[in-house]
CHARMM internal coordinates of N, CA and C (Angstrom, degrees):
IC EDIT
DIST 1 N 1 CA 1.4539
DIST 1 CA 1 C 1.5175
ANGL 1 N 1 CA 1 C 110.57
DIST 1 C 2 N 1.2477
ANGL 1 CA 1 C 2 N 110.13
DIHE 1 N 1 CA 1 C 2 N 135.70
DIST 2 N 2 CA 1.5271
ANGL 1 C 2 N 2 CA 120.74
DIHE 1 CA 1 C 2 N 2 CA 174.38
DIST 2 CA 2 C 1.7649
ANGL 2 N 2 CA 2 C 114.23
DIHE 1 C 2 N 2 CA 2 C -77.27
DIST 2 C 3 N 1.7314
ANGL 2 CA 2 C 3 N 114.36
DIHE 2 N 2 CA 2 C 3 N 123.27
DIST 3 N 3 CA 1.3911
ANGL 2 C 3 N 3 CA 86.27
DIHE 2 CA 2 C 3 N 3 CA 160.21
DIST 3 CA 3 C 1.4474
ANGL 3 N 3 CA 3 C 134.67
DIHE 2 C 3 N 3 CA 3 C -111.44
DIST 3 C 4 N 1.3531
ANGL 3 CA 3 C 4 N 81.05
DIHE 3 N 3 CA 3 C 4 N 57.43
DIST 4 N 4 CA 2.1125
ANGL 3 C 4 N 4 CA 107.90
DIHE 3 CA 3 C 4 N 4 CA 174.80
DIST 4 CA 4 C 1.5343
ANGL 4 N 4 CA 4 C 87.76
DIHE 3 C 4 N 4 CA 4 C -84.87
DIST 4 C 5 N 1.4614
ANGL 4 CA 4 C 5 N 109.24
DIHE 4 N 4 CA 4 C 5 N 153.82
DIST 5 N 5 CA 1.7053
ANGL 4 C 5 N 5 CA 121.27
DIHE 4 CA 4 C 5 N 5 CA 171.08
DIST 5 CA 5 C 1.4769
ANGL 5 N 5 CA 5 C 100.85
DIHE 4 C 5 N 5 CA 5 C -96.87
DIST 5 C 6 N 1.4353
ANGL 5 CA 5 C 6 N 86.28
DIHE 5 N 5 CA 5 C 6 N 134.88
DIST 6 N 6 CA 1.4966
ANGL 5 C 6 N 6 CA 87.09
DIHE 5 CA 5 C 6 N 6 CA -179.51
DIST 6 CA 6 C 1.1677
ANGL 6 N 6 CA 6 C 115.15
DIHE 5 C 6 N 6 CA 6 C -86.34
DIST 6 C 7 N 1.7386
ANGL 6 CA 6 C 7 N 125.95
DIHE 6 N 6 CA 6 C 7 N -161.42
DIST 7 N 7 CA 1.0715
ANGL 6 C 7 N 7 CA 115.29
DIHE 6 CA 6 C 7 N 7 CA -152.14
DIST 7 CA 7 C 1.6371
ANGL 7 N 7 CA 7 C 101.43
DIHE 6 C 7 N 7 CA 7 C -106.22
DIST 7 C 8 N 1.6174
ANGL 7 CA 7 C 8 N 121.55
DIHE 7 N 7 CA 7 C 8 N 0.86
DIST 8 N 8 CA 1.1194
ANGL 7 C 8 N 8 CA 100.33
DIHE 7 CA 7 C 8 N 8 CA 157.26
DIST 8 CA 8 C 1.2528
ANGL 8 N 8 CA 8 C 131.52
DIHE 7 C 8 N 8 CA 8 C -86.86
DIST 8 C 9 N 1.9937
ANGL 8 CA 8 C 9 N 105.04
DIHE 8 N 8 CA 8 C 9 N -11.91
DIST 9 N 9 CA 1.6800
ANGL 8 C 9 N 9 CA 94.45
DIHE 8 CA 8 C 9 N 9 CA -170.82
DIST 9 CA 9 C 1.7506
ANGL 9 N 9 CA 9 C 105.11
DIHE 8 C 9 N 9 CA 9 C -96.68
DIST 9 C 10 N 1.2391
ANGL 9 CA 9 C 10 N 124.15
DIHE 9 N 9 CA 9 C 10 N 20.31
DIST 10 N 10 CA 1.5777
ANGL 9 C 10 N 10 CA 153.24
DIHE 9 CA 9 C 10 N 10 CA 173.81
DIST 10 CA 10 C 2.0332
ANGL 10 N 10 CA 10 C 81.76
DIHE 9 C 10 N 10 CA 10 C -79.35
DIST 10 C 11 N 1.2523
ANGL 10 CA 10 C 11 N 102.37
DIHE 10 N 10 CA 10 C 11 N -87.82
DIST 11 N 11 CA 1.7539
ANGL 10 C 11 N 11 CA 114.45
DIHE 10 CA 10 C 11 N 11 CA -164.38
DIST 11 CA 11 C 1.5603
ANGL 11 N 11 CA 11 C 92.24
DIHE 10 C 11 N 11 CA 11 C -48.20
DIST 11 C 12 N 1.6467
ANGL 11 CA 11 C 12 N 149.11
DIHE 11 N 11 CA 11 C 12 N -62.78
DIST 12 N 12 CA 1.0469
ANGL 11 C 12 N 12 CA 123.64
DIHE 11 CA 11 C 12 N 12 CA 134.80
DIST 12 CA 12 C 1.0486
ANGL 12 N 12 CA 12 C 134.14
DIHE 11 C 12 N 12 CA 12 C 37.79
DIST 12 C 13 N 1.2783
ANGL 12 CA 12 C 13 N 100.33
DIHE 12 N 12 CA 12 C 13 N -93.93
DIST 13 N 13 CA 1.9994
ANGL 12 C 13 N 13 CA 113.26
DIHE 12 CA 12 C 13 N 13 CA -172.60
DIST 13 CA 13 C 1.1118
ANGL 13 N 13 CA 13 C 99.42
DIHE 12 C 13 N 13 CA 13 C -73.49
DIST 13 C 14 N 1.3832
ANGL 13 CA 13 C 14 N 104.40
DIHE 13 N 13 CA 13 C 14 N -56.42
DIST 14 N 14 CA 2.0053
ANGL 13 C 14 N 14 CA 98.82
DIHE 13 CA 13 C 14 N 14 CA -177.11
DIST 14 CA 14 C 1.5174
ANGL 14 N 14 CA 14 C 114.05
DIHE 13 C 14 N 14 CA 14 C -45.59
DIST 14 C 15 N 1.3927
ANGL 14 CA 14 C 15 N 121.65
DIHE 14 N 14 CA 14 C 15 N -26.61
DIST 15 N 15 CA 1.5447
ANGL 14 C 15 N 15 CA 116.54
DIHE 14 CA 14 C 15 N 15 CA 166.68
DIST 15 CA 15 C 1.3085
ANGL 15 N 15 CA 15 C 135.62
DIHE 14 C 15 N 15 CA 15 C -67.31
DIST 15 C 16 N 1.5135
ANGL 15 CA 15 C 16 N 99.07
DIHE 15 N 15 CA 15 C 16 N -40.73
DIST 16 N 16 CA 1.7121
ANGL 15 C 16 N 16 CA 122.37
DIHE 15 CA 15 C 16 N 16 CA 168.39
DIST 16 CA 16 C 1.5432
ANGL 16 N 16 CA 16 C 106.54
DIHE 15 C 16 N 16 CA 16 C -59.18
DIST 16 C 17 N 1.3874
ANGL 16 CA 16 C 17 N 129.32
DIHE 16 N 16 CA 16 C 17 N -50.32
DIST 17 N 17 CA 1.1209
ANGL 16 C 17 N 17 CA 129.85
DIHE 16 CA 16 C 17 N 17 CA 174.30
DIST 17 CA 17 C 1.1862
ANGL 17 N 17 CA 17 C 111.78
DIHE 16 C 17 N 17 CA 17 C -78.07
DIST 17 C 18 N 1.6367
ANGL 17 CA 17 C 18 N 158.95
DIHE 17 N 17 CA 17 C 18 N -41.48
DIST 18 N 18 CA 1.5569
ANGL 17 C 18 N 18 CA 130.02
DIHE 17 CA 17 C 18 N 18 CA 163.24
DIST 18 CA 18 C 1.6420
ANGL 18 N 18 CA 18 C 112.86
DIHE 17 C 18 N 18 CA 18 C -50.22
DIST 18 C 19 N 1.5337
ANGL 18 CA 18 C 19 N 106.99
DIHE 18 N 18 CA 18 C 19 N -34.40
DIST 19 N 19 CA 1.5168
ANGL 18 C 19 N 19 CA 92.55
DIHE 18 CA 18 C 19 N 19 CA 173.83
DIST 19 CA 19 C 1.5965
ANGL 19 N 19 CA 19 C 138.99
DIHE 18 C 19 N 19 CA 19 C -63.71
DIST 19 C 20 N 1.7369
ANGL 19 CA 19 C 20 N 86.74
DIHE 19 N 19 CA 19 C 20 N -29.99
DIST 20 N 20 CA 1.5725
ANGL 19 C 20 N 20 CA 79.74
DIHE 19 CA 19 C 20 N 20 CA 163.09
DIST 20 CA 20 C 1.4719
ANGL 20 N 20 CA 20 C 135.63
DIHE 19 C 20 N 20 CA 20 C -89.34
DIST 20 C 21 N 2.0189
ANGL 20 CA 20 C 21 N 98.65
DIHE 20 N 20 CA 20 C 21 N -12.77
DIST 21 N 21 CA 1.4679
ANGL 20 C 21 N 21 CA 82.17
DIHE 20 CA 20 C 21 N 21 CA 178.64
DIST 21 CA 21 C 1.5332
ANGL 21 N 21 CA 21 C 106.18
DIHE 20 C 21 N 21 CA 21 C -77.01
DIST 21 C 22 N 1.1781
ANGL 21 CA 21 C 22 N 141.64
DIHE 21 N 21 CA 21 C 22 N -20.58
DIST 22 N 22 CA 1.4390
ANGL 21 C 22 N 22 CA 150.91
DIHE 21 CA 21 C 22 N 22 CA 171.27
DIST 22 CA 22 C 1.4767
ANGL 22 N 22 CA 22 C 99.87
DIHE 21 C 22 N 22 CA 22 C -63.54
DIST 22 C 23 N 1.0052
ANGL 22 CA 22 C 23 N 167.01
DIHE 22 N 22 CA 22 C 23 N 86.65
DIST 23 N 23 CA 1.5179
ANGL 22 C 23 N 23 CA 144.55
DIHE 22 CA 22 C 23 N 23 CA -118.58
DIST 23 CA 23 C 1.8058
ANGL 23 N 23 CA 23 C 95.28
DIHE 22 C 23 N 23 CA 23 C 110.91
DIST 23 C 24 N 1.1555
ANGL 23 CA 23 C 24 N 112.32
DIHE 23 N 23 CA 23 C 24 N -83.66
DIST 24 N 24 CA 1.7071
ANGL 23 C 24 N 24 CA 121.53
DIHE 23 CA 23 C 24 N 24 CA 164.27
DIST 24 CA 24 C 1.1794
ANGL 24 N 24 CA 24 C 121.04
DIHE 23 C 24 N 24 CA 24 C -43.55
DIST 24 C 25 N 1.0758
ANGL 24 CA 24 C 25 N 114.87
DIHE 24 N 24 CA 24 C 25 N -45.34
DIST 25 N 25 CA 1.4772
ANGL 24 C 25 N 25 CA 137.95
DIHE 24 CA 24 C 25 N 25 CA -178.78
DIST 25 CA 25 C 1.4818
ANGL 25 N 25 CA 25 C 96.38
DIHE 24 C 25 N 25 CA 25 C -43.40
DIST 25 C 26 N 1.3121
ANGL 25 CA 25 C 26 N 104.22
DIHE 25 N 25 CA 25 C 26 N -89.42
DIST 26 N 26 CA 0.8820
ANGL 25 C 26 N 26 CA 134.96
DIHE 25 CA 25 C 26 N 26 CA 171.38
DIST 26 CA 26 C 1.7353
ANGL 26 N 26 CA 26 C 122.87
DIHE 25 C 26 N 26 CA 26 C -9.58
DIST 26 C 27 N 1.1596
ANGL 26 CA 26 C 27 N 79.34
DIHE 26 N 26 CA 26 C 27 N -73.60
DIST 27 N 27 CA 1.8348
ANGL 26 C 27 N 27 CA 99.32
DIHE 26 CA 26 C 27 N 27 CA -176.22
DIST 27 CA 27 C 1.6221
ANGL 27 N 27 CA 27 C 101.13
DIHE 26 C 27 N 27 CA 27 C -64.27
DIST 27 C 28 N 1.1067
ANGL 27 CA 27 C 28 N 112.55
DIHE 27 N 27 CA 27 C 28 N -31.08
DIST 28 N 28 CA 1.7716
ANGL 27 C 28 N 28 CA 119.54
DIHE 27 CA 27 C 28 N 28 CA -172.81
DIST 28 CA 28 C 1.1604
ANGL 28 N 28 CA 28 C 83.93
DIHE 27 C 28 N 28 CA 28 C -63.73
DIST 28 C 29 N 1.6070
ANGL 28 CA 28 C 29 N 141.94
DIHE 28 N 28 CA 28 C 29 N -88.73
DIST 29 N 29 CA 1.1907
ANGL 28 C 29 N 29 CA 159.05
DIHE 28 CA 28 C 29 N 29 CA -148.33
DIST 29 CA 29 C 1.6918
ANGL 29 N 29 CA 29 C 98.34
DIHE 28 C 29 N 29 CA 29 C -48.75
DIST 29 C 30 N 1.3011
ANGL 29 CA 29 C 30 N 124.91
DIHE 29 N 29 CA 29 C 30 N -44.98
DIST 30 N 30 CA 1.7185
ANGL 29 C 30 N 30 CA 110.66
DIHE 29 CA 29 C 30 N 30 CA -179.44
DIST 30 CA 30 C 1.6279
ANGL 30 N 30 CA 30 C 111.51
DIHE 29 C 30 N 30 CA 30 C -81.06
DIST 30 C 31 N 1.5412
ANGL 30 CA 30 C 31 N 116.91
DIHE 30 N 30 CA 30 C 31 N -14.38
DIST 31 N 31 CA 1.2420
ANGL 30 C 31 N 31 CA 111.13
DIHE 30 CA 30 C 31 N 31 CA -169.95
DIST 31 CA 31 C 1.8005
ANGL 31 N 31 CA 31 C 91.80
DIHE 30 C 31 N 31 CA 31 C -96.03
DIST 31 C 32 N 1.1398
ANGL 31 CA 31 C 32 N 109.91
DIHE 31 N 31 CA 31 C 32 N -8.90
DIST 32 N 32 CA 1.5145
ANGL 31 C 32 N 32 CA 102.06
DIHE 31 CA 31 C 32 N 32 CA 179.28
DIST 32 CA 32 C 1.7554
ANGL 32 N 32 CA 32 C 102.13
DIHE 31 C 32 N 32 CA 32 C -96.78
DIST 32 C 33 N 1.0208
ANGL 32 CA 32 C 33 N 137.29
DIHE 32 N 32 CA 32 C 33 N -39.62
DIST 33 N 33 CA 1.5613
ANGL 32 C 33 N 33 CA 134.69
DIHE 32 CA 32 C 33 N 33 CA 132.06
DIST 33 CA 33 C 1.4604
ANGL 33 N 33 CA 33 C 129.96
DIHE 32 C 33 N 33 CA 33 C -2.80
DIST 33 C 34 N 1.6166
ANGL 33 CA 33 C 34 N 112.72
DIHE 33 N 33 CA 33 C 34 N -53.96
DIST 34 N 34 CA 1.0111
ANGL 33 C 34 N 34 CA 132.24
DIHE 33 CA 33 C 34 N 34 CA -173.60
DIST 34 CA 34 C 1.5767
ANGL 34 N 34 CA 34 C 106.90
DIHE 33 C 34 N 34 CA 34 C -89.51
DIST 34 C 35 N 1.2587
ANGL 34 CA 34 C 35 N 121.56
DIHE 34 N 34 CA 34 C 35 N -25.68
DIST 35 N 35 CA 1.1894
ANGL 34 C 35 N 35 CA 102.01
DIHE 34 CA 34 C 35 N 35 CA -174.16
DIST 35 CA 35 C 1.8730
ANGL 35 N 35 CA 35 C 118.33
DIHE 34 C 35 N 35 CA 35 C -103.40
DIST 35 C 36 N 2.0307
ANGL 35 CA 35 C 36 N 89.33
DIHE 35 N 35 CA 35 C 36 N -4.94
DIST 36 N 36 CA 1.4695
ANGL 35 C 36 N 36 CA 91.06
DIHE 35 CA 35 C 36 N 36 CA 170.48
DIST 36 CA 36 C 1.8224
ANGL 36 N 36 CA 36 C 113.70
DIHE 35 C 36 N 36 CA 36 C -80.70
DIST 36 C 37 N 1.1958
ANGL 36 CA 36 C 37 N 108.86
DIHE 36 N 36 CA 36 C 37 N -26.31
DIST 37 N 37 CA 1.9183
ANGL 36 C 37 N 37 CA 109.20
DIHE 36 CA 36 C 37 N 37 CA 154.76
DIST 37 CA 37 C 1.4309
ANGL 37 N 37 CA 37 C 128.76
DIHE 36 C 37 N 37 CA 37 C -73.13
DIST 37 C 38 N 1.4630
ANGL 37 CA 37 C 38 N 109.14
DIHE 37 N 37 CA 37 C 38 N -18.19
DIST 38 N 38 CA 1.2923
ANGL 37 C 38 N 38 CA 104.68
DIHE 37 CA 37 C 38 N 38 CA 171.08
DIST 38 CA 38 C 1.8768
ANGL 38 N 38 CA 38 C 114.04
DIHE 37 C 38 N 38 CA 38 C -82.58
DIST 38 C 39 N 1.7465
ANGL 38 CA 38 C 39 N 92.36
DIHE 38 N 38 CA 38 C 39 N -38.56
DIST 39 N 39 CA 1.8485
ANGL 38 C 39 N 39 CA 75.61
DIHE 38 CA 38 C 39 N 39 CA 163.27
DIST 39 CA 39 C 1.8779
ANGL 39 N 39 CA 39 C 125.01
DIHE 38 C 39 N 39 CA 39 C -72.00
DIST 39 C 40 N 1.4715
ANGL 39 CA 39 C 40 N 90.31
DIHE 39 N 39 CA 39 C 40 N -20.08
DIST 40 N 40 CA 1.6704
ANGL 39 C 40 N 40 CA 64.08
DIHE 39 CA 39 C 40 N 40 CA 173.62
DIST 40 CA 40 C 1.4314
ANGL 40 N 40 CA 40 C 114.34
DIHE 39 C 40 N 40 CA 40 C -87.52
DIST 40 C 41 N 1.0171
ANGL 40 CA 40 C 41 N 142.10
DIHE 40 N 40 CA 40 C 41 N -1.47
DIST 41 N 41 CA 1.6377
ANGL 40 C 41 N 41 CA 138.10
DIHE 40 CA 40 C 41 N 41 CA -171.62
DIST 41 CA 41 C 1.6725
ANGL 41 N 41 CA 41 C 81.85
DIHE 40 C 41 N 41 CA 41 C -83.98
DIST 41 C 42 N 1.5735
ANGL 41 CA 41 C 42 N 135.75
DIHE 41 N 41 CA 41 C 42 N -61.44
DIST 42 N 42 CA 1.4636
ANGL 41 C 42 N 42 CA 130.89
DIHE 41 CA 41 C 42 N 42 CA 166.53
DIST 42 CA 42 C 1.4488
ANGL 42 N 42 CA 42 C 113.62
DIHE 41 C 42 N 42 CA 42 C -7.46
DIST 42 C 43 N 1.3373
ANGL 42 CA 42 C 43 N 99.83
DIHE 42 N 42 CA 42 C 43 N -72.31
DIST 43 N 43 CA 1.3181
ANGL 42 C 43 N 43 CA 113.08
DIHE 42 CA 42 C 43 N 43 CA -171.32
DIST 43 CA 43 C 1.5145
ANGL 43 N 43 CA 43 C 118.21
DIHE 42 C 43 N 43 CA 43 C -57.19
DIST 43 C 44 N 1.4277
ANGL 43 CA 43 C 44 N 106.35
DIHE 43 N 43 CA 43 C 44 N -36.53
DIST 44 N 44 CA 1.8057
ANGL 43 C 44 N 44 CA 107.43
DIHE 43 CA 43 C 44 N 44 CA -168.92
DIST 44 CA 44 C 1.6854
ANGL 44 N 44 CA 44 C 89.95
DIHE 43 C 44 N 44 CA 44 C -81.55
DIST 44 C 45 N 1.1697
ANGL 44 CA 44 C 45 N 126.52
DIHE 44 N 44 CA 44 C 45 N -35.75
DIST 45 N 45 CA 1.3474
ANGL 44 C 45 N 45 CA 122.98
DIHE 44 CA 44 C 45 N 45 CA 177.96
DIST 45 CA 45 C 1.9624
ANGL 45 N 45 CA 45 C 117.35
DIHE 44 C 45 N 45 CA 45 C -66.10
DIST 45 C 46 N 1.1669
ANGL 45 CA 45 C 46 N 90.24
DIHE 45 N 45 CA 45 C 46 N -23.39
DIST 46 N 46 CA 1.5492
ANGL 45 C 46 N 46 CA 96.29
DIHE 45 CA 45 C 46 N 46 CA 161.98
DIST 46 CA 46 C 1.6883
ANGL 46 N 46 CA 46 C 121.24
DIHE 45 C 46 N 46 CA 46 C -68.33
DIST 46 C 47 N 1.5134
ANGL 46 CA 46 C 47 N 105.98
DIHE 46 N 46 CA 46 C 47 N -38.21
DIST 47 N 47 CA 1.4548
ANGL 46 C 47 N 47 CA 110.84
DIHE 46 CA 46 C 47 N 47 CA -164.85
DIST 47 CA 47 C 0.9015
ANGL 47 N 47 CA 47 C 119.17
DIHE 46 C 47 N 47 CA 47 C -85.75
DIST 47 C 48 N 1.7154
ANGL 47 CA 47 C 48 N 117.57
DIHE 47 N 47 CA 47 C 48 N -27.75
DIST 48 N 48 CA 1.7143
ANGL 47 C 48 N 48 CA 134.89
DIHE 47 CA 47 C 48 N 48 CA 159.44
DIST 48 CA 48 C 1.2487
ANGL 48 N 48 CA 48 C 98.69
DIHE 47 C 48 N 48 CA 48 C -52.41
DIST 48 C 49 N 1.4929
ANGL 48 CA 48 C 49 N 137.20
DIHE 48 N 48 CA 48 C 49 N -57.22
DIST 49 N 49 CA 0.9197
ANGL 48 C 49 N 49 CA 135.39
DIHE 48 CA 48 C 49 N 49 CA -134.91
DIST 49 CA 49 C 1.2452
ANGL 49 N 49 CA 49 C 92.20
DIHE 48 C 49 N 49 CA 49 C -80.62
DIST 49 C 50 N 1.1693
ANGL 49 CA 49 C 50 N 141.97
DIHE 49 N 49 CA 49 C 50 N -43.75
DIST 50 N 50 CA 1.3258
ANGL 49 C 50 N 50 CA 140.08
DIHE 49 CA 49 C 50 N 50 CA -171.23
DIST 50 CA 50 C 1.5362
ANGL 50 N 50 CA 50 C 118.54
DIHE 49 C 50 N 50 CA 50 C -95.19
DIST 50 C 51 N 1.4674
ANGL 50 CA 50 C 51 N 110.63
DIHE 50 N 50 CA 50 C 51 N -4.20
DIST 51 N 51 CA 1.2747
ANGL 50 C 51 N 51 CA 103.60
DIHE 50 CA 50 C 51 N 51 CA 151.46
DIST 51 CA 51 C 1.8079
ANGL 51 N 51 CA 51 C 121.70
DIHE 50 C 51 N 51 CA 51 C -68.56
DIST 51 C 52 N 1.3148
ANGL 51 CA 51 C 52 N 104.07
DIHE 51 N 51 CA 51 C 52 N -50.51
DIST 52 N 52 CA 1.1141
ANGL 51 C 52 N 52 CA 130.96
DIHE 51 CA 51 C 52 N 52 CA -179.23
DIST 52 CA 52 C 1.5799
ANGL 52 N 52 CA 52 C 118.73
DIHE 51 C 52 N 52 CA 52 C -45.10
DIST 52 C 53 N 1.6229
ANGL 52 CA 52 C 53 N 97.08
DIHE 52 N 52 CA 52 C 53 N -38.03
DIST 53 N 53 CA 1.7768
ANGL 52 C 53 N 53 CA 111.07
DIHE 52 CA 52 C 53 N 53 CA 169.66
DIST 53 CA 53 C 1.3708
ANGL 53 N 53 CA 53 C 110.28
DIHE 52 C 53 N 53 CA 53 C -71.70
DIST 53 C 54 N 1.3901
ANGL 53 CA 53 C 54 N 100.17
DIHE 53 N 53 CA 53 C 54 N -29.56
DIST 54 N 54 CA 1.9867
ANGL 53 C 54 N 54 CA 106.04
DIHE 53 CA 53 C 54 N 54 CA -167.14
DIST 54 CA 54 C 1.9100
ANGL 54 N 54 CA 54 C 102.12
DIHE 53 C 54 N 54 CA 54 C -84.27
DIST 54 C 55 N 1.1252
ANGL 54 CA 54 C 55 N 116.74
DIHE 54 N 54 CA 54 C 55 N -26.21
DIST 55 N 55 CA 1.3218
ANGL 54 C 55 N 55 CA 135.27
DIHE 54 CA 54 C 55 N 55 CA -174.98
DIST 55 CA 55 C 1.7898
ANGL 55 N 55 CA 55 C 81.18
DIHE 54 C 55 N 55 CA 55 C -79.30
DIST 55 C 56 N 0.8840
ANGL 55 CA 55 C 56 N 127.36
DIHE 55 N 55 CA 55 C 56 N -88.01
DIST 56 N 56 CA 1.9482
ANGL 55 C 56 N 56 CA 125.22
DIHE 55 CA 55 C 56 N 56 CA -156.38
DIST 56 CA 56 C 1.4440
ANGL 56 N 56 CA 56 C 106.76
DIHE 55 C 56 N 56 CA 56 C -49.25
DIST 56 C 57 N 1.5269
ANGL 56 CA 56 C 57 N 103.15
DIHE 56 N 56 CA 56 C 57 N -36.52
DIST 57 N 57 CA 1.6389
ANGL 56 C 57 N 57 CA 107.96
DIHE 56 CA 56 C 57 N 57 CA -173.42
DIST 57 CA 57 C 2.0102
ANGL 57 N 57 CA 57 C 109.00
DIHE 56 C 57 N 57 CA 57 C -63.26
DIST 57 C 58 N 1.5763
ANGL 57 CA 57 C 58 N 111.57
DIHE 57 N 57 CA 57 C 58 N -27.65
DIST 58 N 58 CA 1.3069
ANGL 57 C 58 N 58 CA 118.13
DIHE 57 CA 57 C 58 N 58 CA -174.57
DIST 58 CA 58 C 1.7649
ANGL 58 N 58 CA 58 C 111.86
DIHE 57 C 58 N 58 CA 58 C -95.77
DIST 58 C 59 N 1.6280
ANGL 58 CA 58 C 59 N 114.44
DIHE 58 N 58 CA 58 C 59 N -1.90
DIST 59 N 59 CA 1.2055
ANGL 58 C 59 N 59 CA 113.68
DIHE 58 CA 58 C 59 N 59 CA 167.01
DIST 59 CA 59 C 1.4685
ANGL 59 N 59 CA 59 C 120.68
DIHE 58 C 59 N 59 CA 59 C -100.98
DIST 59 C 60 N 1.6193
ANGL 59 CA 59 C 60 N 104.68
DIHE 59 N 59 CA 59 C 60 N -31.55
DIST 60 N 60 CA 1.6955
ANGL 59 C 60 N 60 CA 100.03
DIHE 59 CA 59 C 60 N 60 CA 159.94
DIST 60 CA 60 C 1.6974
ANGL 60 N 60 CA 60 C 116.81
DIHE 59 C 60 N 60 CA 60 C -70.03
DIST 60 C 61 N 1.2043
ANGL 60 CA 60 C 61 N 105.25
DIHE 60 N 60 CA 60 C 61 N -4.71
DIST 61 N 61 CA 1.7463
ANGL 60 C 61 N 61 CA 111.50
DIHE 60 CA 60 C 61 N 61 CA 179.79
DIST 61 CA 61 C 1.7261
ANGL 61 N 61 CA 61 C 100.36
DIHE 60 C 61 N 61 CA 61 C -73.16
DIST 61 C 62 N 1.5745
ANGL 61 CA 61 C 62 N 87.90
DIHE 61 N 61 CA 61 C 62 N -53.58
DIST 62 N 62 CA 1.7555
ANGL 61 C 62 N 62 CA 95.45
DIHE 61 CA 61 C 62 N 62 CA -175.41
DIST 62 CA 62 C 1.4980
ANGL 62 N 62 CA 62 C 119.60
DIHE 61 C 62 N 62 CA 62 C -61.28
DIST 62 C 63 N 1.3104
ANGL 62 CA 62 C 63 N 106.20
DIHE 62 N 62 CA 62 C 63 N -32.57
DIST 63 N 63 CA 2.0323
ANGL 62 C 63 N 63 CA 130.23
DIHE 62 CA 62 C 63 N 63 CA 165.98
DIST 63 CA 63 C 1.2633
ANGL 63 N 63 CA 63 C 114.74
DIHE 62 C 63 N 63 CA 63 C -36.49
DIST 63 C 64 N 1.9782
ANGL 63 CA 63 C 64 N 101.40
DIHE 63 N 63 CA 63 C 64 N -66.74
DIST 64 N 64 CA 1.3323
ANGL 63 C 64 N 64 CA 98.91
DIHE 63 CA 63 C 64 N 64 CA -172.55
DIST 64 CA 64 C 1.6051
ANGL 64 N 64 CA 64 C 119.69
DIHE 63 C 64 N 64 CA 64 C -75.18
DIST 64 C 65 N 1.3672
ANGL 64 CA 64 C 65 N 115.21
DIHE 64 N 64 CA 64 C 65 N -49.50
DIST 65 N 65 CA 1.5123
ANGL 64 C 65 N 65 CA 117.81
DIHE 64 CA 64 C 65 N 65 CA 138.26
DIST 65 CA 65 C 1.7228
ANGL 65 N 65 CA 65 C 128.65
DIHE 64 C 65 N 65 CA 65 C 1.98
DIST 65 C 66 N 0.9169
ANGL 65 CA 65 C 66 N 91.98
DIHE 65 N 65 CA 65 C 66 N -56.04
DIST 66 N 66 CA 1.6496
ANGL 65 C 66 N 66 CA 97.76
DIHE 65 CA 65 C 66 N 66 CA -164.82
DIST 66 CA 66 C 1.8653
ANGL 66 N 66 CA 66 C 90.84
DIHE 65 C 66 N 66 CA 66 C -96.64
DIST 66 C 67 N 0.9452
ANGL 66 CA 66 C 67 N 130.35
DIHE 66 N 66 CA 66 C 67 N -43.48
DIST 67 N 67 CA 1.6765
ANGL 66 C 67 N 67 CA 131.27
DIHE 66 CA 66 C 67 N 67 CA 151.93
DIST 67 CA 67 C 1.8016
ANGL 67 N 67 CA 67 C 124.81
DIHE 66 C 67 N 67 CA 67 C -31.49
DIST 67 C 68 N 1.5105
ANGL 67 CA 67 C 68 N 88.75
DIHE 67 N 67 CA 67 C 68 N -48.24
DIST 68 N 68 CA 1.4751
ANGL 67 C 68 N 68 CA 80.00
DIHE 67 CA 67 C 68 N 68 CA -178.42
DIST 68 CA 68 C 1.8049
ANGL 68 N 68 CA 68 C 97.09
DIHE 67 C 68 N 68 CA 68 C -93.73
DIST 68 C 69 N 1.2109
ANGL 68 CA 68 C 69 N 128.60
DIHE 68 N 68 CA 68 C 69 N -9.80
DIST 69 N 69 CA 1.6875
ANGL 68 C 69 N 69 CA 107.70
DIHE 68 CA 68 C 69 N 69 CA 175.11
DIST 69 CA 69 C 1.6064
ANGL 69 N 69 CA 69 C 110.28
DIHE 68 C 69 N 69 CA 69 C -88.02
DIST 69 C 70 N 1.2564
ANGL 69 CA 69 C 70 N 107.52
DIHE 69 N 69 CA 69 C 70 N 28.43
DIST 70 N 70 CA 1.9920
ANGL 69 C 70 N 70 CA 102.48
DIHE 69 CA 69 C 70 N 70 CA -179.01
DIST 70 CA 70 C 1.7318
ANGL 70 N 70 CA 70 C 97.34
DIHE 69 C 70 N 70 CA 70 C -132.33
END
COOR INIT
IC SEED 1 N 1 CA 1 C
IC BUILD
């Protein structure tokens, strides 16, 4: 017996390996999916967030305001 691979367990590997890069493929494509919704949920969580700062910043305005007219 030869321990050269023959030429079916060659076609073999070559199968095991398109499957996984198709397999990769794959998985690349949902984690690249995932991270174009995860920046935008980032982003909308950015814009609340800074509404939300601009909103508190104009009620301690109105606070101190209303403090110094009493």
């Amino acid at each position: 017996m030869s321990a050269e691979p023959t030429l079916e367990t060659l076609a073999l590997c070559i199968d095991e390996l398109i499957q996984l890069c198709q397999q990769l493929a794959e998985e690349n494509h949902q984690l690249h999916e995932q991270q174009i919704k995860l920046t935008f949920e980032r982003d909308t969580l950015i814009a609340k967030n800074a509404l939300a700062s601009t909103r508190i910043e104009a009620m301690i305005a109105r606070l101190k305001l209303m403090e110094t007219d009493t």
